[in-house]
PASE-412951 format. One record per residue (C-alpha): residue in one letter; z, x, y. Coordinates in steps of 0.001 Angstrom, whole numbers, padded with zeros to 6 digits, always signed. Layout:
N
AZXY;...
This chain:
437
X+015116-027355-061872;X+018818-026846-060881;X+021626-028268-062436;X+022865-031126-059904;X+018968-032387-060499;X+020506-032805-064066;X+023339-034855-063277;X+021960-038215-063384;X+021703-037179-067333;X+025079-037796-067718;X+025010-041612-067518;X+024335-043582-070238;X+021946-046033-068605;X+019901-043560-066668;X+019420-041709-069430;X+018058-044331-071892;X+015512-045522-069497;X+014569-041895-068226;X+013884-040797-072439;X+011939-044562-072638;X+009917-043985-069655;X+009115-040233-071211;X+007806-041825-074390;X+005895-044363-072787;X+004057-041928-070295;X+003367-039316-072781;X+001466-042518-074723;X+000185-043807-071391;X-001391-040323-070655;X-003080-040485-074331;X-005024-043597-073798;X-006047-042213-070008;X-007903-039203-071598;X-008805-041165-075196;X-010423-043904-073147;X-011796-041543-070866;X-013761-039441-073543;X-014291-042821-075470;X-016380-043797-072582;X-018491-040779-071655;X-018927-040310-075246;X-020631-043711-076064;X-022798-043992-072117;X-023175-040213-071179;X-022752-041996-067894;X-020475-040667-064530;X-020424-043701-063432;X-019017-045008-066722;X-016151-043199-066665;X-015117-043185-062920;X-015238-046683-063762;X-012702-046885-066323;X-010241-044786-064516;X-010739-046811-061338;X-009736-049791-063491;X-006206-048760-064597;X-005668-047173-061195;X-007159-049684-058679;X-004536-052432-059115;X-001846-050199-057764;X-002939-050309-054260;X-003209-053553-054359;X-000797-055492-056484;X+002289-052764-055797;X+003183-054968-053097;X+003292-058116-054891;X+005363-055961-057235;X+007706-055138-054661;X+008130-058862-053710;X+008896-059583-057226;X+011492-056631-057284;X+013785-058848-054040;X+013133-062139-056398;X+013655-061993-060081;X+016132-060207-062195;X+014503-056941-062142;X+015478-056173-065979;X+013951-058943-067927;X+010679-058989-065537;X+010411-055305-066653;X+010877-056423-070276;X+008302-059061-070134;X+005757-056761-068160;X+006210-053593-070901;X+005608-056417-073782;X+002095-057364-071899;X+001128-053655-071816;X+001956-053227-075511;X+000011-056298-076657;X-003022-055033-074007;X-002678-051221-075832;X-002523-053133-079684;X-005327-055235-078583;X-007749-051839-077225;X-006666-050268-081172;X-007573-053224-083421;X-011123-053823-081358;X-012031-050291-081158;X-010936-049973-085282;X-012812-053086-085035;X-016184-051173-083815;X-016074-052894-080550;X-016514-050203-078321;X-018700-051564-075410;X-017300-050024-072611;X-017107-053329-070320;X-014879-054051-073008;X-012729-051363-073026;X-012560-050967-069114;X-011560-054248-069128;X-008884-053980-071175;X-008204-051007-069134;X-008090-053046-065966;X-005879-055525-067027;X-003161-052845-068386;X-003103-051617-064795;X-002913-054953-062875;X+000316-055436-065360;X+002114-052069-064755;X+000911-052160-061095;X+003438-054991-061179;X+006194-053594-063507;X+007058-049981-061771;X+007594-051066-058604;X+010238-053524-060378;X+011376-050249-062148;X+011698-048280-059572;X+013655-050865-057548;X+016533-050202-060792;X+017326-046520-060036;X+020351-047515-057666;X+021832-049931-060499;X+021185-046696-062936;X+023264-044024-061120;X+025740-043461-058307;X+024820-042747-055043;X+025521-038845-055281;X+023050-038529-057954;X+020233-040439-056857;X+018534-037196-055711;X+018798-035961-058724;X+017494-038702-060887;X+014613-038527-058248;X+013556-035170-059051;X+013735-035984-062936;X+011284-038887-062615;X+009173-036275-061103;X+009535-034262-064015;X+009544-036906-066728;X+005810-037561-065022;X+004192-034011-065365;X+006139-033409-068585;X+004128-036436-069731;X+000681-035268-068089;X+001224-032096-069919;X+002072-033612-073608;X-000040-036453-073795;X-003350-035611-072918;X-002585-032745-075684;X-001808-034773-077769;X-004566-037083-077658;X-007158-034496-078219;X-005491-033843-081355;X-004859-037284-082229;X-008750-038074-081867;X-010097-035175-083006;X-007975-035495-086901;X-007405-039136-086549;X-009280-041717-084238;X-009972-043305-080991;X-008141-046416-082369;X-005158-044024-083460;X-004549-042804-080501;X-004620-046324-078543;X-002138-047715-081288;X+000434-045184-080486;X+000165-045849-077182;X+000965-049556-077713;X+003975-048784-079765;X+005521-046143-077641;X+005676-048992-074963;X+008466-049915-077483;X+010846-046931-076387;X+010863-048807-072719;X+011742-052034-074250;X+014360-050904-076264;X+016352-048764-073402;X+016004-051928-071069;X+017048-054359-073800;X+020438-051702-074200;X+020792-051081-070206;X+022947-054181-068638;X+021735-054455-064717;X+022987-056442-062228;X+020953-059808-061209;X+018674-059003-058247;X+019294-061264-054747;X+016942-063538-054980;X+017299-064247-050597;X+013597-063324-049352;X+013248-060660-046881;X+013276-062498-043154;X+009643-063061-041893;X+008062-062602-045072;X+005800-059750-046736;X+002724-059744-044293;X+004728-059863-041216;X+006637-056441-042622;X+003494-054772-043994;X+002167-055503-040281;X+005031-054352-038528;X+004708-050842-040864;X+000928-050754-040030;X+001951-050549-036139;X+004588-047749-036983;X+001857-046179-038649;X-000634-046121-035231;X+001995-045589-032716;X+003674-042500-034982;X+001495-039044-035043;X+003124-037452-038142;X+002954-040758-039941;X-001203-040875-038695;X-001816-037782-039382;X-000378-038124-043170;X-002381-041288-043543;X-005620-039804-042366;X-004876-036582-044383;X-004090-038325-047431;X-007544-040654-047079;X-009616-037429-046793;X-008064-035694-049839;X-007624-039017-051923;X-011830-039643-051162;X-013198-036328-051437;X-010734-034037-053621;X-008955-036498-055947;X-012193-037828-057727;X-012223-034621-060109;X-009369-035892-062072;X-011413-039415-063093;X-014094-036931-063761;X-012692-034907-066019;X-014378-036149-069029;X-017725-036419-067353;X-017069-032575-067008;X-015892-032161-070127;X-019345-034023-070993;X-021074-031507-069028;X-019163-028272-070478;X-019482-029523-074696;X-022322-029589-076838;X-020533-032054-079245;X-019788-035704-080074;X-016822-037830-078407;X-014287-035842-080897;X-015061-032552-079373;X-015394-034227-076190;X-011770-035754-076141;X-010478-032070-077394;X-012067-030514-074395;X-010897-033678-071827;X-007536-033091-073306;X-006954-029564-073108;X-008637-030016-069307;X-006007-032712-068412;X-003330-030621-069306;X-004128-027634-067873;X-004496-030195-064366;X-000558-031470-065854;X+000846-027665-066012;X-000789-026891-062751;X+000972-029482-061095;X+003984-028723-062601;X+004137-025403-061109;X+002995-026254-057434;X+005471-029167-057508;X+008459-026152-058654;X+007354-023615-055577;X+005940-025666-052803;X+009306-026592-051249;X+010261-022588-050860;X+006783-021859-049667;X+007288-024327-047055;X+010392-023080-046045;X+009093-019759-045531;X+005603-020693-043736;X+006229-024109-041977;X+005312-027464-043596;X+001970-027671-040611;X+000957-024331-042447;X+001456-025073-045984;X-000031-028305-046020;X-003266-026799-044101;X-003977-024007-046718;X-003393-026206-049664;X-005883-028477-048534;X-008160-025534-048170;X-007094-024416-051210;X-007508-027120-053229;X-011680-027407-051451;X-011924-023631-052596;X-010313-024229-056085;X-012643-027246-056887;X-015625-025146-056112;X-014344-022689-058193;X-013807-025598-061054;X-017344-026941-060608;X-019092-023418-060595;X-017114-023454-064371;X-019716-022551-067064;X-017098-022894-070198;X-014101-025363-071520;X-012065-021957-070821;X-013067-021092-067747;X-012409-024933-066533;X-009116-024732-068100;X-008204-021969-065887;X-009512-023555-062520;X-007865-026737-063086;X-004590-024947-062993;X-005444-023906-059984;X-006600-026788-058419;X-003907-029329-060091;X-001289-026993-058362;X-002867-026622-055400;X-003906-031001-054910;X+000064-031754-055913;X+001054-029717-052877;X-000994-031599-050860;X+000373-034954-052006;X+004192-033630-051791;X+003657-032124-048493;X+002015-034978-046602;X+004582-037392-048426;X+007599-035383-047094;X+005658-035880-043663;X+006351-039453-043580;X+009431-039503-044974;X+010653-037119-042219;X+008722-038871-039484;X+008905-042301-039647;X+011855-044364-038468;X+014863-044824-040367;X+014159-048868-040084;X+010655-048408-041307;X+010219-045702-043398;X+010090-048000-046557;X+007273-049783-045223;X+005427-046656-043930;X+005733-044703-047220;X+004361-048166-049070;X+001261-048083-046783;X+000878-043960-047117;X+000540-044877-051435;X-001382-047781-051161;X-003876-045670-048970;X-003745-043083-051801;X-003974-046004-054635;X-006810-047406-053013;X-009062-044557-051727;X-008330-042378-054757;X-010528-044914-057204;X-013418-045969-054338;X-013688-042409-054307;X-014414-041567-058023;X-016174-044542-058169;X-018502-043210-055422;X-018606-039174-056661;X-019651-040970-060175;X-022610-042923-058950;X-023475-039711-056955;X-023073-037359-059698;X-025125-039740-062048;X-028242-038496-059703;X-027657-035586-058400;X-025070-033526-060661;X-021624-033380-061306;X-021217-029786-059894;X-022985-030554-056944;X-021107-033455-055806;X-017582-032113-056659;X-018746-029324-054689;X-020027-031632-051798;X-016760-033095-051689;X-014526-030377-051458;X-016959-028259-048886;X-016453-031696-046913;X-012859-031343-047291;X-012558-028519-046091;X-015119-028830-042659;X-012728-031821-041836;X-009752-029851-041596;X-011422-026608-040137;X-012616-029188-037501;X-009426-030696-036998;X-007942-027260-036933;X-010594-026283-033746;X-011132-029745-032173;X-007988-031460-032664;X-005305-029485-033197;X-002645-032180-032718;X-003383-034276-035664;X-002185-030802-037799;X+000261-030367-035344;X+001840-033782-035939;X+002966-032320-039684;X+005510-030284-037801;X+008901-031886-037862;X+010083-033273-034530;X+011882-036261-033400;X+010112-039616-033165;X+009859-041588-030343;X+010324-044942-031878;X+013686-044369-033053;X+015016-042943-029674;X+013321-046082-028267;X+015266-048146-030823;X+018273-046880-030134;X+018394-045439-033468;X+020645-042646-034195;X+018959-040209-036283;X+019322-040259-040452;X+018544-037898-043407;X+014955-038321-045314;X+015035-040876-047569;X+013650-039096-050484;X+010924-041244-052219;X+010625-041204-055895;X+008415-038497-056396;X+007249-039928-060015;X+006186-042993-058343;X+004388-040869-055866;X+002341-038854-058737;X+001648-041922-060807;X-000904-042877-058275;X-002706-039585-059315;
C-alpha cells in the first residue's frame, strides 16, 4: 500500500472510525465462521449452513437501498449509533442463548438474519460519512484503507474464532463479537459530523433505481459487468457459505475441531484476497482489463476444482488461497468496469444495481449449491458450478465475443448523447464492495 493511501490516517476523525470499524469487523468475521461451524456442527446439513450465511447476507441486496434513502434523510451519525447498538444487543442476545443451550439453528439463523437486515441499513449510512471524515484529496486514500481494514479483518477474525471456540466456547466467541460493536460506538460518539440535508432526492427512489436499470440495458460495459457478476456471484461465490460444510466434509471431529478447520479455511480465503486485491491493478495494466478479467474467471472455475478435489484441511488451505485471490479479482475488475463505463450522471445508481445483483445472487446461490450438495455431494456440486462457470465464458468468448469485449474501456454513448463532458472514475469504496462477499 503506498503512502498517499495512508494519508487519510492523519485526521483525527477518519482515523477513530477506520480503528472502530477494524474492531468491529474482526468480531463480525468471528461470529460468520463461529455460527457457521455452530450450525454444521449441530445438523451435519449443507443446506443448514448456506442457510445461515444467506441470512446475514441476503438483506444487503435488498434493504441497502432503503439504507441509502435513510443516508439523504437523517443525521447520518446518530442513525449509525442507534443501528451499531441493535447489532450489539442482537450479538449479546446469540451469547446468552447459546450459553443458555439454545442452539436450534432456526434460532440462531434467525438471530443471524436480523443482525444483517440491521447493518444492511447502517453501512450504507456509514459509508455516506467518508466525505465529512476527510478532505477531498484524500478520499482515495481512505478508500483503499476501507479495503484493507476489510481483508485485514477476514484474515484476523476467522483466526481468531477458531481459537476462541476451540479453548473457550461458541457463546465466547459471539459475546466478543457483541462488545467489539462497542469500538464503533465509541469513535462515532467522539467524531462530530455535520447534519445530513434532509431535501429528498427529486422523483423519488424508484424512479432513480429505474432510470439506473435503463443505463444498465442501453450501456454494454455496464451489461456485460452485470451479467458477469450474476454468473460468478451464482456459480463461484457459493464456496465461501460453504466453507464449513467443507470443513464438515474434510474433519473427523466435533464442532470444536470443526470451527478450527472453518477458521483456518476462512483465512486462508482472507489472505488470498488480500494478495489478488495488492497485484490485480498492475496485472491489468500490463494485459488489458478484457484479458484479466477473462482468465480470472477461468481461474477462479479451475481453482475451485482444485479446492473441491481437496482431500485434507491443508491441502484446502492452500487452494483457497488460490481461489480467494483469484474470485477478488473478479469482483475488482468487473467493478472498475462500471465505474469506468457508466455515465458520470449515473454511475451511482449503476454501481448500486451492479452490488445489489451481487448481494442478491450471491445467497440464492449458496442456498441452491447447499440443497444440491445435501444430495449429491459437496465436491460434486462446487465442481458443477465452477465447470459451468467456466463453459459460460468459453462460450461467450466463441459465440459472443462482444459481451467480453464490452470490458474494454471506451467512451459511452450516453454521455456524448447527454452532452456530458467526460469525468474521472468515481472510485467506489472498495470495502463496501467486499462486504457483500
Amino acid at each position: 500500500m503506498s503512502v498517499a493511501a495512508l494519508r487519510p490516517l492523519r485526521h483525527r476523525r477518519y482515523a477513530l472510525v477506520w480503528t472502530g470499524s477494524l474492531i468491529s469487523n474482526v468480531g463480525t468475521w468471528m461470529q460468520t465462521v463461529a455460527v457457521g461451524a455452530l450450525v454444521t456442527g449441530l445438523t451435519r446439513n449443507p443446506v443448514w449452513t448456506a442457510a445461515a450465511f444467506v441470512a446475514g447476507f441476503l438483506p444487503m441486496g435488498i434493504l441497502a437501498p432503503v439504507g441509502g434513502a435513510l443516508a439523504d434523510r437523517l443525521d447520518r451519525r446518530r442513525f449509525a449509533i442507534i443501528a451499531t447498538s441493535g447489532e450489539a444487543v442482537l450479538a449479546a442476545t446469540l451469547a446468552a442463548l447459546v450459553a443458555m443451550g439454545r442452539t436450534e439453528p432456526a434460532v440462531v439463523t434467525g438471530l443471524v438474519f436480523l443482525s444483517g437486515c440491521v447493518s444492511a441499513l447502517r453501512l450504507p449510512v456509514q459509508h455516506a460519512m467518508l466525505p465529512d471524515l476527510v478532505p477531498a484529496e484524500d478520499i482515495v486514500g481512505a478508500v483503499s484503507l476501507g479495503s484493507a481494514q476489510w481483508n485485514l479483518g477476514r484474515v484476523l477474525g476467522p483466526a481468531l474464532a477458531g481459537v476462541v471456540v476451540v479453548v473457550g466456547s461458541f457463546a465466547l466467541a459471539f459475546a466478543i463479537n457483541a462488545v467489539s460493536f462497542l469500538a464503533v460506538i465509541v469513535a462515532f460518539v467522539l467524531v462530530p459530523l455535520p447534519r445530513a440535508d434532509g431535501a429528498a432526492p427529486a422523483g423519488g427512489l424508484l424512479s432513480h433505481m429505474r432510470a439506473g436499470a435503463g443505463v444498465v440495458r442501453r450501456e454494454a460495459g455496464c451489461r456485460a459487468a452485470v451479467l458477469l457478476i450474476a454468473l460468478a456471484a451464482g456459480l463461484a461465490a457459493p464456496f465461501m457459505a460453504l466453507i464449513p460444510a467443507m470443513a464438515d466434509v474434510l474433519v473427523d471431529g466435533g464442532p470444536k475441531a470443526l470451527a478450527g478447520a472453518t477458521g483456518a479455511m476462512t483465512t486462508a480465503q482472507g489472505v488470498g484476497a488480500v494478495i489478488g486485491a495488492l497485484t490485480f491493478p498492475s496485472l491489468v495494466q500490463r494485459f488489458g482489463r478484457r484479458r484479466m478479467i477473462t482468465s480470472v474467471l477461468l481461474a477462479t472455475s479451475v481453482a475451485l476444482c482444485i479446492y473441491a478435489s481437496s482431500r485434507s484441511v491443508a491441502a484446502a488451505v492452500a487452494s483457497l488461497l488460490l481461489v480467494g485471490s483469484s474470485y477478488i479479482c473478479v469482483l475488482s475488475g468487473l467493478s472498475a468496469v462500471v465505474q469506468l463505463r457508466a455515465p458520470a450522471e449515473y454511475r451511482g445508481r449503476v454501481l448500486s444495481l451492479f452490488f445489489a445483483t451481487l448481494s442478491v445472487v450471491f445467497p440464492l446461490g449458496a442456498l441452491m449449491q447447499g440443497t444440491v450438495a445435501e444430495r449429491v455431494g459437496l465436491r460434486a456440486t462446487t465442481m458443477a458450478g465452477a465447470a459451468s462457470l467456466a463453459a459460460v465464458v468459453i462460450g461467450l468468448r466463441v459465440l459472443r465475443p462482444g459481451v467480453l469485449a464490452a470490458l474494454d474501456d471506451q467512451p459511452h454513448a450516453l454521455s456524448a448523447q447527454a452532452g456530458q463532458p467526460p469525468e474521472p472514475p468515481v472510485v467506489a469504496d472498495a470495502g463496501a464492495a467486499q462486504a457483500a462477499i
